[in-house]
N, C-alpha and C positions, 0 to 999 in steps of 0.2 A: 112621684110628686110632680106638681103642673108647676113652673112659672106662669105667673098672671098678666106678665106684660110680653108674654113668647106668643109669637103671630102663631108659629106653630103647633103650639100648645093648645091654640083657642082652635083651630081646623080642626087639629088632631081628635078631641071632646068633641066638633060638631055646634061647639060654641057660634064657627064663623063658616057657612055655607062655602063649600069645595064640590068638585065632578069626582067622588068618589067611587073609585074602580072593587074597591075590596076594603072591608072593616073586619076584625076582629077585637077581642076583648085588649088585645095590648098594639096593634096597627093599624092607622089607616094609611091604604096606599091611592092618591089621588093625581088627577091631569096637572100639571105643570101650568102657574095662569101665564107663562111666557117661554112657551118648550121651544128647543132648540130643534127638534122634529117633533113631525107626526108621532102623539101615543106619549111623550116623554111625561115622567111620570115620577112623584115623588114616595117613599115608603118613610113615613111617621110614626116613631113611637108616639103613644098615647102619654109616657111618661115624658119627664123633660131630663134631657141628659144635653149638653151645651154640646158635646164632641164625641170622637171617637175614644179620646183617653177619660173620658167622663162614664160613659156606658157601661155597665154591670156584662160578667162574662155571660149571665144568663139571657141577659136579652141580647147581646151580641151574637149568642148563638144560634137564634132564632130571625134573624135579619138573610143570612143570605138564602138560607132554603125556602125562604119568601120572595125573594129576588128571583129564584131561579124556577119558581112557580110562575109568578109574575110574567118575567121572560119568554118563559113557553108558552102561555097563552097568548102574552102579546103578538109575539113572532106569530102564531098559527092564526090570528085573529086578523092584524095589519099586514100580513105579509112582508114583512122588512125582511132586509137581509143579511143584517147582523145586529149586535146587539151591546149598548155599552153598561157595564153598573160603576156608577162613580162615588166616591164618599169624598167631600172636602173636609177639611179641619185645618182649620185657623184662617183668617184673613189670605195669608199671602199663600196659603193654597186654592185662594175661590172659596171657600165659606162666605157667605154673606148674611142668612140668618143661622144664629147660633142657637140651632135646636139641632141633635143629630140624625142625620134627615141623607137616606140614598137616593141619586139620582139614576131613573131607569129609559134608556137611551135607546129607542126604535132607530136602526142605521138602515136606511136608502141608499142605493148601489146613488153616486151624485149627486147625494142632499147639501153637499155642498161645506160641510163639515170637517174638520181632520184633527183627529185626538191622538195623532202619531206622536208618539216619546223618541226625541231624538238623542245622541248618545250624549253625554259632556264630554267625552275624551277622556276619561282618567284613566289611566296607565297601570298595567298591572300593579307597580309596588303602591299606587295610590290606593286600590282596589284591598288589599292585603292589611293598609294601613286602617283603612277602613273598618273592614273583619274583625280585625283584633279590636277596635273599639268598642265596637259593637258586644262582641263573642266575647270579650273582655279576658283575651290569653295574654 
């Protein structure tokens, strides 16, 4: 199903002119209008899904061995030298349009970027406490 008022919805269908890299019947994958590097690049469901906890397992399961197409040809194409795949969901992860939507990330040896995760500190028994929330023992 399309939202009508999703910017990405309208791309996605081809409604709204994009530098598309790759289409198929359920994605298109298109240039980034404000990439963070060279090649960066969005992967669109054709359908509209708001997020990640929105998305159906079925087309979930067809997102990353698209990314990881995507990837390889990019890499062999632009020559980068590494490569990020990003999904945000919700605001205060960096989601900004809410259509579910991967970002594919050409990495330049000092493009000047740095997506490094640094640690929080939590302490084993924090770690543990966590687990069991999760894992629900």
């Amino acid at each position: 199903m399309r939202d009508e008022n999703c910017i990405f919805c309208k791309i996605a269908s081809g409604e709204i002119p994009s530098r598309t890299l790759y289409e198929d019947e359920e994605f298109r994958v298109i240039l980034d209008l404000n990439p963070a590097t060279r090649g960066h690049a969005l992967i669109l469901p054709k359908e509209h899904y708001r997020n990640l906890y929105e998305i159906d397992d079925s087309m979930a399961s067809k997102v990353l061995p698209l990314a990881r197409r995507m990837a390889v040809t990019m890499t062999k194409k632009l020559h980068c030298d590494g490569f990020n795949v990003i999904q945000n969901n919700n605001e205060v992860a960096g989601q900004t349009v809410f259509h579910f939507h991967v970002h594919l990330i050409p990495r330049y040896k000092d493009d000047g970027h740095s997506l490094v995760m640094r640690p929080c500190g939590m302490t084993a028994e924090a770690l543990d406490t966590v687990r069991d929330e999760i894992a629900g023992e």
